[in-house]
C-alpha positions, -999 to 999 in steps of 0.1 A, spaced: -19 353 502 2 385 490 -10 412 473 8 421 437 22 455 445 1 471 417 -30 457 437 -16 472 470 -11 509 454 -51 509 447 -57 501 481 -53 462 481 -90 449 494 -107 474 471 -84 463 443 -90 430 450 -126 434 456 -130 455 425 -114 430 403 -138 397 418 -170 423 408 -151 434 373 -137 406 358 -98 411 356 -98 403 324 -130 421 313 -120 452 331 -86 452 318 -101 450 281 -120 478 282 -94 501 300 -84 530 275 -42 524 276 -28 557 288 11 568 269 39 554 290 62 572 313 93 587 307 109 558 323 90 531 310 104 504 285 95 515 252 75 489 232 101 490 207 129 477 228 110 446 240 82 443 219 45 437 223 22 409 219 -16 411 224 -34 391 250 -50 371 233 -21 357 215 -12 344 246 -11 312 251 -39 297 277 -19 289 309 -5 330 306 -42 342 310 -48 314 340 -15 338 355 -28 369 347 -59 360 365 -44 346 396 -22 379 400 -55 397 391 -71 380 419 -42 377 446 -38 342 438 -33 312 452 -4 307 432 10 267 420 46 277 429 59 293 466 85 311 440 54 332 422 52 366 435 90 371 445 110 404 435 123 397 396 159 416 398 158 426 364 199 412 360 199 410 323 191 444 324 163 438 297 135 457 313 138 497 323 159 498 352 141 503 383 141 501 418 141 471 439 107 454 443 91 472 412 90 441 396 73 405 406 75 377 386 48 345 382 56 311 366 31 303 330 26 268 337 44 247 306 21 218 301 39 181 303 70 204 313 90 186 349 95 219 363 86 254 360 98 256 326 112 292 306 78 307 308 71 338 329 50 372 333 69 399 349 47 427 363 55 465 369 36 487 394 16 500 371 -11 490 356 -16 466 326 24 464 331 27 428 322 55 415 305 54 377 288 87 357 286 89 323 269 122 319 272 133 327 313 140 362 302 158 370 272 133 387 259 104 405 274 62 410 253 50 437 271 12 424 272 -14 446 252 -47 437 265 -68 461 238 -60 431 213 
């Protein structure tokens, strides 16, 4: 099992142990967003969509990274490079991606949640990256 990186920057079994007792999706609710960073995507530029829009199989991902997995696909958890340049640019390894399972779909299909190192830095794809949702989860 690997740790997200976000996980391992909050001290990885703690993270992961915090999380089990929490809820990740409780505990990310009721976290009070804090104002980006200077280098952090503005909303604006990729736009935002609240988590519980989401469809269902993108919350079964954000609780599997939550958790550590096990992920459905050996590709989840590998380095996203960020090549259409959508995303701030930063540097290698900042960002993971994680397959959104497309029901009745014969492959991994066009859906995706790119994470950042930070927290709640989740971003939703439905179409394998041309545009990026960063997740809000206070919606």
């Amino acid at each position: 099992m690997s740790i997200p990186p976000r996980l391992k920057a909050l001290g990885g079994a703690f993270a992961i142990a915090a999380a089990l007792l929490t809820g990740p999706v409780a505990g990310a609710a009721s976290a009070t967003p804090t104002a980006p960073a200077a280098s952090a995507v503005s909303v604006s530029s990729v736009g935002s969509v609240c988590y519980s829009a989401l469809p269902s199989q993108a919350h079964d991902t954000l609780r599997l990274i939550d958790q550590g997995g096990p992920f459905p696909y050996s590709q989840d958890g590998v380095v996203f490079q960020n090549r259409e340049g959508v995303l701030a640019q930063q540097s290698s390894g900042y960002y993971h991606e994680y397959t959104v399972i497309t029901p009745g779909a014969p492959t991994r299909g066009t859906r995706r949640i790119i994470t950042g190192e930070k927290s709640q830095e989740d971003y939703y794809t439905a179409d394998h990256y041309a545009t990026f949702r960063l997740v809000n989860f206070g919606c």
